[in-house]
C-alpha positions as CSV (number, residue, x, y, z in Angstrom):
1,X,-91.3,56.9,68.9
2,X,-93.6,54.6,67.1
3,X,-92.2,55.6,63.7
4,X,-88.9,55.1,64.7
5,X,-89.8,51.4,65.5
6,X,-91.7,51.5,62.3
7,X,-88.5,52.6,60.2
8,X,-86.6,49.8,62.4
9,X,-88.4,47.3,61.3
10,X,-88.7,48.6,57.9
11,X,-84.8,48.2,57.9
12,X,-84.3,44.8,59.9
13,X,-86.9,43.6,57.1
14,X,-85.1,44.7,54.6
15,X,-81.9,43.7,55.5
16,X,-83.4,40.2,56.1
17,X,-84.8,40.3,52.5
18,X,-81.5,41.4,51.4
19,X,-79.8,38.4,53.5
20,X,-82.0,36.1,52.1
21,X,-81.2,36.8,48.4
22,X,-77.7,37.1,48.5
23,X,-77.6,33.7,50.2
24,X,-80.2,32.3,47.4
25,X,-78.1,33.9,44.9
26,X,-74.7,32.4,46.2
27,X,-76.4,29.1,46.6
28,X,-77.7,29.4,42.8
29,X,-74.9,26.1,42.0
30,X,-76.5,23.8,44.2
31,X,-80.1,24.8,42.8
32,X,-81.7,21.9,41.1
33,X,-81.0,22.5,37.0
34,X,-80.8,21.2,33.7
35,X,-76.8,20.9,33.3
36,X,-74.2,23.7,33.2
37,X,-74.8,27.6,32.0
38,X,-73.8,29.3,29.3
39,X,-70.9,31.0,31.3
40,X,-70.0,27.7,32.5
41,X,-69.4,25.8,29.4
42,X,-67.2,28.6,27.8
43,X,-65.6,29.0,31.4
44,X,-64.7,25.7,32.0
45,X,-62.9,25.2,29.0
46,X,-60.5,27.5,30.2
47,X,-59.8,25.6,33.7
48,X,-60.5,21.9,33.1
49,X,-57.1,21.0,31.8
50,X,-55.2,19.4,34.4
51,X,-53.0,16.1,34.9
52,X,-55.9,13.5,33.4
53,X,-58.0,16.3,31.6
54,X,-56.8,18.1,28.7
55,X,-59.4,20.7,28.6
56,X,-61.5,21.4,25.6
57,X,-61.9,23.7,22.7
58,X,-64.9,26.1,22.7
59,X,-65.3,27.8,19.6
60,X,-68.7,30.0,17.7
61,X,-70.0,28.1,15.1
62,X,-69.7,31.5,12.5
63,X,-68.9,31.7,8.6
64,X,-65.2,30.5,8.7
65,X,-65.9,27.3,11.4
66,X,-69.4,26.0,9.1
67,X,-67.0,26.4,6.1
68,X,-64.2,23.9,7.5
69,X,-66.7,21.7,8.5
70,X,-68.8,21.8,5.5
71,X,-65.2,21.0,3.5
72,X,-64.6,17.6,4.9
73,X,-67.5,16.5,2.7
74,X,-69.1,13.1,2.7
75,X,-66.5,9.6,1.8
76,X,-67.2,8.7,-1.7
77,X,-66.8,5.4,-3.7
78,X,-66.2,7.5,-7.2
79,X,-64.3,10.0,-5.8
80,X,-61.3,7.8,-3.7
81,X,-61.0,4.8,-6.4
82,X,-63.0,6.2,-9.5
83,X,-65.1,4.2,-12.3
84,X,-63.0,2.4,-14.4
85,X,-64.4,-0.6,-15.9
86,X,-63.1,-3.5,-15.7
87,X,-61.4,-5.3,-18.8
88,X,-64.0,-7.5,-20.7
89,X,-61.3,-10.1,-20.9
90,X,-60.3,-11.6,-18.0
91,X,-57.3,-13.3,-16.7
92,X,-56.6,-16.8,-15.2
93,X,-55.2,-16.5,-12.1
94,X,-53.4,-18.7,-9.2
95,X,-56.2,-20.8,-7.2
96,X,-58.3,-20.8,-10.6
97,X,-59.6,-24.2,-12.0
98,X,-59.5,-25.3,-15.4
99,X,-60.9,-27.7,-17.9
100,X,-59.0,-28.4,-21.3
101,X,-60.5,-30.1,-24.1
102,X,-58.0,-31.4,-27.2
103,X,-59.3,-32.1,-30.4
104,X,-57.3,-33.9,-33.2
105,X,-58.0,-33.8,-37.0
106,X,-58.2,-38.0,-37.8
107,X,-58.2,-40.8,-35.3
108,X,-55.1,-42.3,-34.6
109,X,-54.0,-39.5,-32.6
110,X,-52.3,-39.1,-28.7
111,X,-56.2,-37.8,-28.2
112,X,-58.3,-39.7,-29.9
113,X,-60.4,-42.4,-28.4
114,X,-60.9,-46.0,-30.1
115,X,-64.6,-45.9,-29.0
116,X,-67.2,-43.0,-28.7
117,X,-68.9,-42.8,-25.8
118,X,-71.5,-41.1,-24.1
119,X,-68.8,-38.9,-21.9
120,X,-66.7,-37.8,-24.7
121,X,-67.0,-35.6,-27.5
122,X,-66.0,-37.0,-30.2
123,X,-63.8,-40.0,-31.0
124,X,-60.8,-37.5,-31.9
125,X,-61.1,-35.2,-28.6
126,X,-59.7,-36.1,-25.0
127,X,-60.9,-33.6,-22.1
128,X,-58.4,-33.4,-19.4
129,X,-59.2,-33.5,-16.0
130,X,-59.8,-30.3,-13.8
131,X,-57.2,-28.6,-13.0
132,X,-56.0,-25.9,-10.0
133,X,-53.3,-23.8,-11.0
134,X,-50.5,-24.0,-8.9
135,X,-48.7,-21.9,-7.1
136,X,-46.2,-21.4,-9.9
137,X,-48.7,-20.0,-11.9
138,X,-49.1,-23.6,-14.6
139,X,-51.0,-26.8,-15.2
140,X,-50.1,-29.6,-16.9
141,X,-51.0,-30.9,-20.4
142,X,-50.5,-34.4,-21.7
143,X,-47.3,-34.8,-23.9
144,X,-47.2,-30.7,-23.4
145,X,-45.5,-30.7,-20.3
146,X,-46.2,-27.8,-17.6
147,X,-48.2,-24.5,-19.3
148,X,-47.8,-21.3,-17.7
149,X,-51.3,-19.8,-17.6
150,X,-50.9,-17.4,-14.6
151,X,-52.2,-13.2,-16.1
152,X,-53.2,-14.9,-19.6
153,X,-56.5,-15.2,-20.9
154,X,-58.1,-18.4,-22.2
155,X,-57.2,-17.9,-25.9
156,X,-53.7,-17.4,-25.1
157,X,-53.7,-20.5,-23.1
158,X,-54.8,-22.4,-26.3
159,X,-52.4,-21.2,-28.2
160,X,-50.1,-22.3,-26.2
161,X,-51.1,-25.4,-26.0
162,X,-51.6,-25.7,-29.3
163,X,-47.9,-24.9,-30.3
164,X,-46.4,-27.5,-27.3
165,X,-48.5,-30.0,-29.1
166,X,-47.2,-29.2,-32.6
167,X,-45.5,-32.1,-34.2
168,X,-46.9,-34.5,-31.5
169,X,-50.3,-34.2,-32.1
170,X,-52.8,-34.6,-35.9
171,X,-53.5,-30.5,-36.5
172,X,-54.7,-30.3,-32.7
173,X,-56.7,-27.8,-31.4
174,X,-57.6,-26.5,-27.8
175,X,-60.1,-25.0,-25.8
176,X,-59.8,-23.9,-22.4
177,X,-62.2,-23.3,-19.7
178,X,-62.5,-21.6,-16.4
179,X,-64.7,-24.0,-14.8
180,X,-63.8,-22.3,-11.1
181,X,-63.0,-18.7,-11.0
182,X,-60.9,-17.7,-7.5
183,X,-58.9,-15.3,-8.9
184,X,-61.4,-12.5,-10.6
185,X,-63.9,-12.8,-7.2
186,X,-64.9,-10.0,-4.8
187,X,-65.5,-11.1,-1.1
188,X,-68.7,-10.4,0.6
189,X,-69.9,-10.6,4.3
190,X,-71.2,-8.7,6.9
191,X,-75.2,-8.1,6.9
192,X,-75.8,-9.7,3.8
193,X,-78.3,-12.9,3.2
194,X,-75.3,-15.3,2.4
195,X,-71.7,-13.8,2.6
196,X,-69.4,-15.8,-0.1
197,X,-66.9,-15.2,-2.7
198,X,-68.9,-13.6,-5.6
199,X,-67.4,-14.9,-9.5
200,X,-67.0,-11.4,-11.9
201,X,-68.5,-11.8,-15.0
202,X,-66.1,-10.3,-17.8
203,X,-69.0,-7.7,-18.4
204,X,-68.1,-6.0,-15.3
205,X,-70.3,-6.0,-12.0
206,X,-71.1,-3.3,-10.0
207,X,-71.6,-2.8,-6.3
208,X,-75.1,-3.4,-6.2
209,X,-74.9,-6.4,-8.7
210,X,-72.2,-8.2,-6.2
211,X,-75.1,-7.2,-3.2
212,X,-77.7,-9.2,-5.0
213,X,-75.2,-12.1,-6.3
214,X,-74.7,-12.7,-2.4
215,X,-78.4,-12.5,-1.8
216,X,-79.1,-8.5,-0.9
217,X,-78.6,-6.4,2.5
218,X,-80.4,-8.3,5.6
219,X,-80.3,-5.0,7.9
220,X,-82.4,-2.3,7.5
221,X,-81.4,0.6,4.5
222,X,-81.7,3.3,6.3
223,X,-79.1,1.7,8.8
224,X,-76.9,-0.1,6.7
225,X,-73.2,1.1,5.8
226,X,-71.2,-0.6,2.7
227,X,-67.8,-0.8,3.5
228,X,-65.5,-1.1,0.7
229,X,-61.6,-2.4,0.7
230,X,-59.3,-2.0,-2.2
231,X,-55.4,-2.1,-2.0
232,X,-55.1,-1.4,1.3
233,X,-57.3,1.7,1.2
234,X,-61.1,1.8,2.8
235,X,-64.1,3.7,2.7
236,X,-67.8,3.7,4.1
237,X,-70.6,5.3,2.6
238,X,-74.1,4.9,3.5
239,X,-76.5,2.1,1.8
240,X,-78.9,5.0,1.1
241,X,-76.5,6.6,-1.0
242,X,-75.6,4.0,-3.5
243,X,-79.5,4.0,-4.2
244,X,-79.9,7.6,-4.5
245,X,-76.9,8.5,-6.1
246,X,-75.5,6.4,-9.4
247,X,-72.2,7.7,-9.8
248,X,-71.0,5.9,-6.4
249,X,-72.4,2.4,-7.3
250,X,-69.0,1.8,-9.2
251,X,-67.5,-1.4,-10.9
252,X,-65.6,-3.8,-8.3
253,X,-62.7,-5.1,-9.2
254,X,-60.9,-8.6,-8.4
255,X,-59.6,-8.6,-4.7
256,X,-62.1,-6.2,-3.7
257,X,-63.9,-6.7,-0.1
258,X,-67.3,-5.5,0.5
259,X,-68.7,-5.3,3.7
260,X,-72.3,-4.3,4.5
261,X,-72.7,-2.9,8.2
262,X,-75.9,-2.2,10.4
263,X,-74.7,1.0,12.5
264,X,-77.9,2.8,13.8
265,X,-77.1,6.6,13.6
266,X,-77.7,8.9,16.6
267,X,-76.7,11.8,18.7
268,X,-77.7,12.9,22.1
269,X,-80.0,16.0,22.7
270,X,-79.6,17.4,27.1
271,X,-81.1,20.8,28.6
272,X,-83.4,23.0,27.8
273,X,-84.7,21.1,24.6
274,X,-87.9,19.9,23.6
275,X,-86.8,16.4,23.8
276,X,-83.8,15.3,26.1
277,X,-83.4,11.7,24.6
278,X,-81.3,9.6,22.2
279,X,-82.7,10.9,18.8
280,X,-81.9,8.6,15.6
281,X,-81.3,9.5,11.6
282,X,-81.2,7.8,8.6
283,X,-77.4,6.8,8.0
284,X,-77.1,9.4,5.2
285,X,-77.7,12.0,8.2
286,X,-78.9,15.3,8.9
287,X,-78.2,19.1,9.1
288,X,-77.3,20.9,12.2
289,X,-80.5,22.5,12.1
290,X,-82.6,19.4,11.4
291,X,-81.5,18.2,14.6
292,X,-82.2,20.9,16.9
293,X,-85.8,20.1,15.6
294,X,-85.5,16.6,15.7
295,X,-84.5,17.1,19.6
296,X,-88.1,19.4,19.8
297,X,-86.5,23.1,19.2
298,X,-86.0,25.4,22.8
299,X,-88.2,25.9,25.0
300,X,-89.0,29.3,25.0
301,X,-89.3,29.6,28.6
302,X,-86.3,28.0,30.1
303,X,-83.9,28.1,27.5
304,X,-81.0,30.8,26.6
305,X,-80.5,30.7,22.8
306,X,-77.4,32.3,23.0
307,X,-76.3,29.1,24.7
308,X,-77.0,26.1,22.2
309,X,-74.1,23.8,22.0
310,X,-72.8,20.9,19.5
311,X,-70.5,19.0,21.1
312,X,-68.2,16.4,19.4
313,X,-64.9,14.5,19.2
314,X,-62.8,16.0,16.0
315,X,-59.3,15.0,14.6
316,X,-56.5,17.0,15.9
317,X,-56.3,18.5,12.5
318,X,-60.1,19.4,12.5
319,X,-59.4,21.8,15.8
320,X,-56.1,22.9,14.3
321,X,-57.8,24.8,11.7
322,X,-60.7,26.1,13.6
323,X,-58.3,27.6,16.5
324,X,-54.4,27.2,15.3
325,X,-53.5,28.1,19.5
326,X,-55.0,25.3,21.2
327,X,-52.9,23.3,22.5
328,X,-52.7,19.8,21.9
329,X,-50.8,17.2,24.2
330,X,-48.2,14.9,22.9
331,X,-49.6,12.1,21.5
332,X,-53.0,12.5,20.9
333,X,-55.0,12.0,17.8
334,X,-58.7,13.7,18.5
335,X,-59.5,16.6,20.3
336,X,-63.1,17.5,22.7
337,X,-64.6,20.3,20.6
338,X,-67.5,22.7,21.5
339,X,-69.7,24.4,18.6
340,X,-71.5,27.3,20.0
341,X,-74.6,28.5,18.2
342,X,-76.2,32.1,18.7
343,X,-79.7,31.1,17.7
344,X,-80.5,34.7,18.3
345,X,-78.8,35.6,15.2
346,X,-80.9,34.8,12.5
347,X,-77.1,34.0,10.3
348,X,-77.0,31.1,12.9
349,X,-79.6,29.4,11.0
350,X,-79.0,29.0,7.3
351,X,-75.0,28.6,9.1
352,X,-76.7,25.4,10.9
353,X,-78.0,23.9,7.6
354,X,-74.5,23.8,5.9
355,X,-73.3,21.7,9.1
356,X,-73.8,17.9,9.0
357,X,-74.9,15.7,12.9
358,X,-72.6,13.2,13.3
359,X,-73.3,9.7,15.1
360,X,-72.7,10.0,18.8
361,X,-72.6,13.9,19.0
362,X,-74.1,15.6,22.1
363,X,-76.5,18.6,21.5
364,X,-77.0,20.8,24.9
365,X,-79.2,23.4,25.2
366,X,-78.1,26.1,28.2
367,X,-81.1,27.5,30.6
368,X,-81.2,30.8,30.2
369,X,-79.9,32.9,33.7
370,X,-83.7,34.1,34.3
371,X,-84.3,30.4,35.3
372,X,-81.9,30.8,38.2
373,X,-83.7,33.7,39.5
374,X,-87.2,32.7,39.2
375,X,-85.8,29.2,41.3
376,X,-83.9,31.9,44.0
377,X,-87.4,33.4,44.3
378,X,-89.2,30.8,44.8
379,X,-87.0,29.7,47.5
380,X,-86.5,32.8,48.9
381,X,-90.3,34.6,48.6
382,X,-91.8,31.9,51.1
383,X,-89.6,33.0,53.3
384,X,-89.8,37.0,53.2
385,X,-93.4,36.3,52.9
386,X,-93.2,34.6,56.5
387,X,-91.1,37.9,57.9
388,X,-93.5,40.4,57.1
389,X,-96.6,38.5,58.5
390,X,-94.3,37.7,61.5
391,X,-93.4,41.6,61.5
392,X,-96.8,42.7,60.5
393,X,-98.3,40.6,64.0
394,X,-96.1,42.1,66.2
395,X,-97.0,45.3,65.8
């Protein structure tokens, strides 16, 4: 009789243990954790879409995905407007001011003045007055009437003048200035020391020599973007990389708008990682796998490396190519988009290098399932610990 009690309570004990783990294990959601599983990342992308969510795309980061990534490339100066220089001569434009001297070959002239003095010169000269060209693209001459200097350069403007002046003037001669040059200018503003419309020498002036003209960058380098506008078309590229790399410090052109912006880089690293914190780069950013050290690596204890993700906010036609059957609602122009990486696969690696962090994006680093049991035991072991003292009293 008293080992059939023993075996009874051998059983109730058991199936108490048993009771106790299956209710640990079913409770293993409201356990305390570092964010969602593995299983729960790739299984929610399947069921989140729904009248105000549109789901997301999960997708490995393997040889194809790192390749249509790694084609986007970064903007470039010389590679979306070129290099062309500039032409050394350069034109008079609408807005421009201008200064136009007359000689005369004897005195006696329509230009030449009875007395020298200290403001002209020479008794056979007469300097007109500044001028603005007009709207209509002219200025006015004495006795020459209205000169259409719009798109000519200062010679041809003399020689126009000179020929209106023929038979009017002695052998006159002209010389025109550009005392106030609107037209042949590049605007600069943003984080520079003074923003202002910078004059274009005929030479031709670089990026960097219009920076300097208006005083140099204000914000950090390492933080500063240079914006660049020219008919119609735009393009940002870091500060860091017109000093590191000549070919994009290009020539800017009349019209051109340069703008020079502080944007601190950054993504978010959550989970199992090292570091859960906002982590910052240098504006001409990082690899993939610079910023899973940046954000301290895994932590070998509590982390699944099958379950590393990269999660960002891609153009429709970004997640197009990487899966052509998700579906995209009507409408929309950018697309929630999960990069898995198997860190367990040494591939993963050298495939992380070839990927570029982008500001804002959200590296999460999965627990791995171990974690859950270890917190269902130490939940539950208290309490199994408790029923066989309990038992081991009573009899």
């Amino acid at each position: 009789m008293a080992f059939v009690r023993r075996r009874e309570t051998v059983l109730r004990s058991t199936s108490l243990v048993a009771v106790l783990l299956a209710t640990g294990l079913a409770g293993c959601s409201a356990l305390p954790g570092q964010g969602p599983s593995s299983a729960e990342v790739v299984g929610e992308a399947q069921s989140s879409a729904n009248e105000t969510q549109h789901g997301y795309l999960v997708t490995t980061l393997d040889a194809r995905v790192a390749d249509i990534l790694a084609r986007r490339g970064d903007t470039s100066f010389k590679g979306r407007f070129g290099d062309y220089r500039p032409a050394p001569d350069q034109r008079i434009g609408i807005g421009d001011s201008l200064t136009v001297t007359i000689w005369e070959a004897s005195a006696g002239g329509l230009f030449s003045s009875p007395v020298v003095d200290r403001s002209s010169p020479g008794s056979h000269t007469a300097v007109i007055p500044e001028q603005v060209v007009a709207r209509d693209g002219s200025i006015t001459v004495p006795y020459a009437g209205r000169i259409r200097v719009a798109g000519l350069t200062s010679p041809m403007v003399e020689a126009r003048i000179v020929q209106a002046l023929a038979g009017k003037a002695i052998e006159p001669q002209a010389l025109v200035a550009i005392s106030r040059n609107l037209s042949n200018t590049a605007t600069v503003s943003g984080e520079v020391v003074q923003g202002a419309r910078v004059p274009l020498s005929p030479r031709g002036d670089k990026i960097l020599d219009v920076l300097a003209s208006a005083g140099g960058v204000r914000a950090p380098v390492h933080e500063s973007f240079v914006t660049l506008t020219r008919d119609g078309r735009s393009v940002k590229v870091p500060m860091q990389t017109l000093l590191t790399a000549p070919q994009e410090n290009i020539f800017v052109r009349a019209g051109d708008t340069i703008v020079v912006e502080k944007a601190p880089q950054s993504f978010t690293a959550f989970g199992a990682a090292g570091r859960n914190a906002v982590v910052t780069f240098d504006a001409v950013g990082i690899t993939l796998e610079e910023g899973i050290a940046k954000a301290g690596g895994l932590l070998g204890d509590q982390s699944d490396p099958e379950g590393v993700f990269l999660l960002r906010i891609e153009p429709v036609s970004v997640a197009r190519q990487i899966d052509p059957t998700f579906v995209v609602p009507p409408g929309r122009t950018m697309v929630e988009v999960v990069y898995r990486i198997n860190m367990r696969d040494t591939n993963s690696y050298f495939l992380a290098r070839k990927v570029r962090v982008q500001d804002k994006d959200i590296l999460y680093v999965a627990s791995s399932p171990l974690n859950d049991l270890q917190k269902v035991l130490s939940v539950v072991a208290p309490a199994i610990s408790t029923v066989y003292t309990a038992r081991h009293l009573g009899n």
